[in-house]
C-alpha positions as CSV (number, residue, x, y, z in Angstrom):
1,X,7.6,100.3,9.0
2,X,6.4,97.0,11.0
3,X,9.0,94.5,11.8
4,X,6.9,92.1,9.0
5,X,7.1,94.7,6.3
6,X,11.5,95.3,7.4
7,X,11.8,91.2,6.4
8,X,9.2,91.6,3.4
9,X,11.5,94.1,2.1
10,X,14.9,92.3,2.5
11,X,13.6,89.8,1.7
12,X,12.8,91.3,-2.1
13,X,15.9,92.9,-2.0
14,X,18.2,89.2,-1.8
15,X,15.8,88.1,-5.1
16,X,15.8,90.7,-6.7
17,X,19.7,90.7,-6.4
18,X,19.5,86.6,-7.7
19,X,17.7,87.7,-10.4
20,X,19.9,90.2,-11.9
21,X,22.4,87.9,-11.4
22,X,20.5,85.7,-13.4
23,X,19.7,88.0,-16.4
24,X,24.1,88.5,-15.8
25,X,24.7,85.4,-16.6
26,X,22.5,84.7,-19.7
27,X,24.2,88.2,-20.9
28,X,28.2,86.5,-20.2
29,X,27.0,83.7,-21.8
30,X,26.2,85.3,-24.7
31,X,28.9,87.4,-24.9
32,X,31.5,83.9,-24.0
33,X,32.3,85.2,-20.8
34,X,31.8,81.7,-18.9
35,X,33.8,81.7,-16.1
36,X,32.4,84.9,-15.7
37,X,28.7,83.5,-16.1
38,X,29.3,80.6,-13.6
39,X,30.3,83.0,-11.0
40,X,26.8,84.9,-11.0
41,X,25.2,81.6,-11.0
42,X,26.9,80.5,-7.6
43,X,25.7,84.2,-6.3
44,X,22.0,84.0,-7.5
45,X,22.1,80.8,-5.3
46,X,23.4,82.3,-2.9
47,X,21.5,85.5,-2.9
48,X,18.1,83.2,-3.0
49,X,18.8,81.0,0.1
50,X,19.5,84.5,1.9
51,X,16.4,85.4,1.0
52,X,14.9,82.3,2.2
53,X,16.3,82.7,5.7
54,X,15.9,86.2,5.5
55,X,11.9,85.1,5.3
56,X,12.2,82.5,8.2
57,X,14.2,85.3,10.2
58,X,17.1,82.8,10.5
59,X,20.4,84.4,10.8
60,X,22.8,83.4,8.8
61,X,26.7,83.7,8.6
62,X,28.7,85.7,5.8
63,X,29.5,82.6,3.9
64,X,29.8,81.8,0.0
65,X,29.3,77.8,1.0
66,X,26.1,76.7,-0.6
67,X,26.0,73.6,1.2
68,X,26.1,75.3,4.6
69,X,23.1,77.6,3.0
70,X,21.4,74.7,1.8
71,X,21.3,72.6,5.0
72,X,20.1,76.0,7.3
73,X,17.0,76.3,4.5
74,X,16.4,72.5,4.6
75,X,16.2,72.6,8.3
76,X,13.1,75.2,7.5
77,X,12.2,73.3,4.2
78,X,12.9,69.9,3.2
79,X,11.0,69.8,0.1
80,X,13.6,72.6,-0.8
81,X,16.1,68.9,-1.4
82,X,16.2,68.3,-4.9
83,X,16.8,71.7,-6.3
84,X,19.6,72.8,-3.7
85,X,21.1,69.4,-3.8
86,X,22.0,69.9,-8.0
87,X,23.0,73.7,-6.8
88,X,25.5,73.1,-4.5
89,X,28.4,72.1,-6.7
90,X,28.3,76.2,-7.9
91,X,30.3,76.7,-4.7
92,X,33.3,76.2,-6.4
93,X,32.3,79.4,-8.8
94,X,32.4,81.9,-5.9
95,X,36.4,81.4,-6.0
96,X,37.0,79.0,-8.9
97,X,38.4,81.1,-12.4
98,X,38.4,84.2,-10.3
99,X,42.1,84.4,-10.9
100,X,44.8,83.6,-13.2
101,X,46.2,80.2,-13.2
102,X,43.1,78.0,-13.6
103,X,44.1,74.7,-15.9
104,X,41.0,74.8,-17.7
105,X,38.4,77.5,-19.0
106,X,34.6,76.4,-18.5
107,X,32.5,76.4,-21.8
108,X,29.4,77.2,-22.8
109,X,27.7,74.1,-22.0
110,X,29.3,74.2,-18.3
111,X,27.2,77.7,-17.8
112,X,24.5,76.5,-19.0
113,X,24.2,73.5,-17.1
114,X,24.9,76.6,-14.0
115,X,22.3,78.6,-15.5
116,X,19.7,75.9,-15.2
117,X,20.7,74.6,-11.8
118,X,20.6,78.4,-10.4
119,X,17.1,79.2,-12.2
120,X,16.0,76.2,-10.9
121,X,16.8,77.1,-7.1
122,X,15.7,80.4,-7.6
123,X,12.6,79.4,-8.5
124,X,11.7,76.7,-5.8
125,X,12.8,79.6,-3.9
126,X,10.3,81.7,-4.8
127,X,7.5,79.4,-5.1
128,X,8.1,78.8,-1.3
129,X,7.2,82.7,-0.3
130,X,4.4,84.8,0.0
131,X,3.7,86.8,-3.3
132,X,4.3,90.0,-1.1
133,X,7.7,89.3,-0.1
134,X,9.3,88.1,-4.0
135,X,8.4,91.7,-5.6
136,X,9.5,91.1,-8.9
């Protein structure tokens, strides 16, 4: 395997783990699991500005901080903005409701307010890389 088709593949393998995470969260949703649902929607994020820098070959470090994702993929794209800009407030899902003690539980029209913001970012993602490299 060429060094090109090596990052092709990773590079479908970090979106094609965002996008189960967002068919997850449409499923938690539906089932009234939103904590639960906001969760995935940090990680399919997450998982998609991987895959960006996966792409660009930039190395990145084992972080759940979407703002320090955000300003590596800007630095390669700034017409990435908008979209990562509304997404970086799911940080706080990555550890927020994860355990007991929480004041408050999220409702349905906090996840879905995650659910667009992560589809949206997923999807500038994807519009930003070769057809070969998003599978699907």
């Amino acid at each position: 395997m060429t060094p090109d088709q090596l990052r092709y593949e990773e590079t479908r393998a970090w979106l094609d783990r965002a996008r189960r995470d967002l068919r997850a969260v449409k499923l938690l949703i539906a089932g009234d699991a939103n904590a639960e649902a906001l969760f995935h929607c940090q990680q399919a994020v997450e998982k998609a500005l991987k895959a960006f820098l996966t792409f660009h070959e930039r190395a990145f470090r084992k972080t759940h901080d979407l703002g320090d994702l955000s300003a590596e993929c800007l630095a390669i794209d700034d017409s990435l903005q908008p979209a990562v800009s509304d997404a970086e407030a799911l940080t706080q899902y990555a550890w927020r409701f994860r355990y007991p003690g929480e004041a408050y539980e999220p409702d349905s029209a906090e996840a879905q307010d995650g659910l667009q913001k992560a589809e949206a970012t997923v999807g500038e993602v994807e519009r930003r890389l070769p057809a070969a490299s998003r599978g699907g």
